[in-house]
C-alpha positions in Angstrom: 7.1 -20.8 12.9 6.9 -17.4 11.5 9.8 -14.6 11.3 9.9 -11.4 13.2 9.3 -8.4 11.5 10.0 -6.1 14.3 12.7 -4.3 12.2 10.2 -3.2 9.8 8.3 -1.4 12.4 10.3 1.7 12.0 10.3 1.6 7.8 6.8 1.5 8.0 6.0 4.4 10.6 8.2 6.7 8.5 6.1 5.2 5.6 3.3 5.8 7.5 4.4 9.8 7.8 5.4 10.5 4.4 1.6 8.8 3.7 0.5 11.8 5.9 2.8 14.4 4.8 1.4 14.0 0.7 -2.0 14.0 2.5 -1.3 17.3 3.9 0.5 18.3 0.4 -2.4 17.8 -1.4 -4.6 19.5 0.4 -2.2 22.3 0.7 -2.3 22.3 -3.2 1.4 21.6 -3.3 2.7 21.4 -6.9 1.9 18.4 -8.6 5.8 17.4 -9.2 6.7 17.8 -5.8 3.3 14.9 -5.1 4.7 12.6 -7.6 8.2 13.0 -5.8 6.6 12.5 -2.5 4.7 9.0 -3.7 7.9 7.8 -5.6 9.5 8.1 -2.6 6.6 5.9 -0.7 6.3 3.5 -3.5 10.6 2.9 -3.0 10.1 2.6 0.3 7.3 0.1 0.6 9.4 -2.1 -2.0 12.1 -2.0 0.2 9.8 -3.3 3.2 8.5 -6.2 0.8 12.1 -7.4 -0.6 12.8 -7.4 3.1 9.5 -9.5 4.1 9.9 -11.8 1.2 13.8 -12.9 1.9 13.0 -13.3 5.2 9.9 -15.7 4.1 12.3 -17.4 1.9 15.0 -17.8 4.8 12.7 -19.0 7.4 9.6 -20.3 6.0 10.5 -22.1 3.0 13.5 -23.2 4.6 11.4 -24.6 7.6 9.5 -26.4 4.7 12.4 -28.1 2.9 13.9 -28.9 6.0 10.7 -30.8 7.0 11.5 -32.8 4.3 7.7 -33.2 3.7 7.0 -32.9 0.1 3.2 -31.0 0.9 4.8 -28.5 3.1 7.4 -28.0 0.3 4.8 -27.7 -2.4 2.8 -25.7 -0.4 5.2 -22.9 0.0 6.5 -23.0 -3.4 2.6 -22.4 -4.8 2.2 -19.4 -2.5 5.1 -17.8 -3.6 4.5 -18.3 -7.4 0.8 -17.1 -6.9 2.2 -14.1 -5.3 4.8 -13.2 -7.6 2.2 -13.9 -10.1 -0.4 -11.3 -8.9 -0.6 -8.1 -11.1 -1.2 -5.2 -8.2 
């Protein structure tokens, strides 16, 4: 059973648009500060989007596992959190 991420749609279409709108900044030759303020501001954002993903993995799916009470299942989830929180991106 997976979660719905519906709610994220809307984070990730305005995302999606400030994506667009440094596109159009840089080939408008906007000022480089004003870029870098742009893609801070899509780099908060997309945090945002994954802290929400990620609790909500943790409150569904893990949970789903440890209520299963099977130790695999358990494991399982555990391992593809840590190798995720492990990856250098």
């Amino acid at each position: 059973m997976n979660p719905e991420y519906k709610d994220q749609l809307p984070s990730l279409n305005r995302i999606e648009g400030q994506v667009k709108g440094i596109k159009k900044m840089i080939e408008d030759r906007r000022y480089c500060v004003d870029i870098l303020t742009q893609l801070k501001a899509v780099k908060a954002a997309v945090h945002k989007v994954e802290q929400s993903v990620l609790k909500s993995h943790m409150q569904h799916c893990l949970v789903h596992a440890v209520e299963s009470n099977k130790e695999n299942d358990i494991q399982k989830k555990i391992d593809e959190l840590m190798q995720l929180l492990s990856k250098r991106i």
